[in-house]
BASE-790201 format. One line per 10 residues: number of its first residue (from 1); their letters; for each residue x, y, z of N, C-alpha, C. Coordinates in nm, 2 decimals. Each point is the difference from the previous one (the first is absolute). Example, Ala and Ser with C-alpha at 12.3 -4.5 7.8 and 13.67 -1.06 7.14 Angstrom:
1 = as = 1.32 -0.57 0.78 -0.09 0.12 0.00 0.09 0.12 0.00 ~ -0.04 0.11 -0.07 0.09 0.11 0.00 -0.08 0.11 0.08
//
This chain:
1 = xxxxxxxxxx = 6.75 -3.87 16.19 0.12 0.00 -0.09 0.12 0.03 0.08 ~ 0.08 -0.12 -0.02 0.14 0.05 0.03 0.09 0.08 -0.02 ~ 0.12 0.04 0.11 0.07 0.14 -0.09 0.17 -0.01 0.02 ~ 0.06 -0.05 -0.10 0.14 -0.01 0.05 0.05 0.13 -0.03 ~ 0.07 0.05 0.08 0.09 0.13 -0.09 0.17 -0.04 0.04 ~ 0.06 0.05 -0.09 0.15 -0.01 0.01 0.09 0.13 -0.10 ~ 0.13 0.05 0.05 0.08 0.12 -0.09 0.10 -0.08 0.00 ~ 0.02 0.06 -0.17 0.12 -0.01 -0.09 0.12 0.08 0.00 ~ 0.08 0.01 0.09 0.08 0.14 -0.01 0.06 -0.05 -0.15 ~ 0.03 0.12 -0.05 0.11 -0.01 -0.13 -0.08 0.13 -0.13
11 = xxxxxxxxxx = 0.01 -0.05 -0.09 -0.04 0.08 -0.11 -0.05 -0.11 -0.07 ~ -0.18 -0.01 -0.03 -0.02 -0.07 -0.07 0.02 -0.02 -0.13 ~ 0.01 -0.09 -0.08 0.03 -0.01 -0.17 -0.15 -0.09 -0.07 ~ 0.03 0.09 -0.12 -0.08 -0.04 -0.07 -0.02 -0.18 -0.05 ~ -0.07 -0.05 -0.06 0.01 -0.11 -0.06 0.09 0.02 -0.14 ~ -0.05 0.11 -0.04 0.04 0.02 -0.16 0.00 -0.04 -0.11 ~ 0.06 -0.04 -0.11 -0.06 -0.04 -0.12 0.05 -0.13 0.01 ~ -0.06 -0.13 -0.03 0.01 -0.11 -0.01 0.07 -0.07 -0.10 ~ 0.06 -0.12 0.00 0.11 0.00 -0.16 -0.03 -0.19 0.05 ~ -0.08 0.01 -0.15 -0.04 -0.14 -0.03 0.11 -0.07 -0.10
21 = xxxxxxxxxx = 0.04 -0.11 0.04 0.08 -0.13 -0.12 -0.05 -0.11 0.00 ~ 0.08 -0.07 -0.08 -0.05 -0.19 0.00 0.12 -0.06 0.05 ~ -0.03 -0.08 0.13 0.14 -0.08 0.05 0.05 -0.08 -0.10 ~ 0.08 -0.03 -0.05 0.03 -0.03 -0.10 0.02 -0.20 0.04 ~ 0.04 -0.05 0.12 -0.01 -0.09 0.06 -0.14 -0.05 0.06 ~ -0.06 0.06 0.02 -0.11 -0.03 0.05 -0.12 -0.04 -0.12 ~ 0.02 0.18 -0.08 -0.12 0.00 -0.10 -0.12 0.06 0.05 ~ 0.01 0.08 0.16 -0.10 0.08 -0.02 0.03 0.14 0.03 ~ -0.11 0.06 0.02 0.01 0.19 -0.03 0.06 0.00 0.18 ~ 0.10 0.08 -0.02 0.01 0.08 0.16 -0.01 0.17 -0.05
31 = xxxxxxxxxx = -0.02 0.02 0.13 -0.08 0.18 0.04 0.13 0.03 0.11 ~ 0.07 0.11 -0.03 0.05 0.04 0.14 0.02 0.18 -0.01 ~ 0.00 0.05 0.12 0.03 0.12 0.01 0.10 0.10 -0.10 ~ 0.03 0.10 -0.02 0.08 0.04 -0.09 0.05 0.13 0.11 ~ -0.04 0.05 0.11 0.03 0.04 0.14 0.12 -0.09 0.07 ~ 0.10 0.08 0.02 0.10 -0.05 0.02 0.02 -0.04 0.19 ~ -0.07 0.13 0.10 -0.02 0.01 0.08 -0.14 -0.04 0.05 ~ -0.11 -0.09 -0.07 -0.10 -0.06 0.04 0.04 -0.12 0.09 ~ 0.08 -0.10 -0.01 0.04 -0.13 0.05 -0.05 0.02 0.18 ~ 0.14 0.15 -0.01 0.05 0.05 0.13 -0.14 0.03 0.12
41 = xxxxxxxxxx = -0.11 0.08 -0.11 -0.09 0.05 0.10 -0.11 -0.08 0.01 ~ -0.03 -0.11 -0.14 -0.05 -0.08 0.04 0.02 -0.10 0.13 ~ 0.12 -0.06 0.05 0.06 -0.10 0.05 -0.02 0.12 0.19 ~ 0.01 0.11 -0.02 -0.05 0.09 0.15 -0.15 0.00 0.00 ~ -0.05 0.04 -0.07 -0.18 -0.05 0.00 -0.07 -0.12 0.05 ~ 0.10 -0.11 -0.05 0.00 -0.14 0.05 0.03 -0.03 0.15 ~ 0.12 0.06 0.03 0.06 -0.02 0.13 -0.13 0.10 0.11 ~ -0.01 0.11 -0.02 -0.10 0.06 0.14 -0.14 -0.05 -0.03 ~ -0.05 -0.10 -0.15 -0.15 0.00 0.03 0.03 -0.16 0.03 ~ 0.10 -0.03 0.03 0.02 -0.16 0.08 -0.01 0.00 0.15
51 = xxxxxxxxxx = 0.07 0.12 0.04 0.04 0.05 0.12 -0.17 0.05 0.06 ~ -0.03 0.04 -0.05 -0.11 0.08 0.06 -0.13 -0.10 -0.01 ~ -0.01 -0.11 -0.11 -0.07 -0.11 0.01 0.02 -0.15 -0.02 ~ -0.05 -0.07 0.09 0.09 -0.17 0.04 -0.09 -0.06 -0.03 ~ -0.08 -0.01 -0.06 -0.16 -0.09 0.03 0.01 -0.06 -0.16 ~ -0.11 -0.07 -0.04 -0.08 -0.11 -0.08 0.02 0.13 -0.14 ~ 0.03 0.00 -0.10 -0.03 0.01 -0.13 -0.16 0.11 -0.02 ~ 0.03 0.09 -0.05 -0.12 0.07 0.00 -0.07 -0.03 -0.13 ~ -0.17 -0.01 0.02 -0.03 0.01 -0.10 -0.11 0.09 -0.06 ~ -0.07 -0.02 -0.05 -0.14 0.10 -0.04 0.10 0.10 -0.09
61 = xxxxx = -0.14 0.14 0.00 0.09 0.11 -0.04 0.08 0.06 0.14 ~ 0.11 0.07 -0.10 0.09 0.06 0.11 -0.03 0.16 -0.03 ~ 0.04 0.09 0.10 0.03 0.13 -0.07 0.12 0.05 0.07 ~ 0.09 0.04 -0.11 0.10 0.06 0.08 0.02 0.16 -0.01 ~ 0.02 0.03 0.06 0.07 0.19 -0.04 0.12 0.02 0.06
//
C-alpha cells in the first residue's frame, strides 16, 4: 500500500450546510456550500495534495485522515 502524506498550514473549515436550487436556465438542481470560507481552504487542500502528488488518477478505495 501506498502512502502519500502532505500539510495544510491554515485553519481548516468545515463543509457546512449545503443550499440546494434549480438553475433556472439550465433546469437542473445545483448544491453549493453555505460556508463562506470553504472555497479558500478547499482550493489549499488542492494546491499541497497536487504538490505532494504528480502521478496517474487514483483509484480503488482511498483512506484519508
Amino acid at each position: 500500500m501506498s502512502k502519500i502524506e502532505f500539510f495544510v498550514p491554515g485553519i481548516p473549515r468545515p463543509g457546512g450546510s449545503k443550499r440546494a436550487f434549480l438553475n433556472k436556465k439550465t433546469g437542473r438542481a445545483m448544491i453549493v456550500d453555505a460556508c463562506k470560507k470553504n472555497p479558500e481552504w478547499r482550493q489549499a487542500v488542492t494546491f499541497y495534495a497536487r504538490e505532494a502528488y504528480d502521478g496517474p488518477p487514483l483509484i480503488g478505495p482511498l483512506q484519508v485522515v
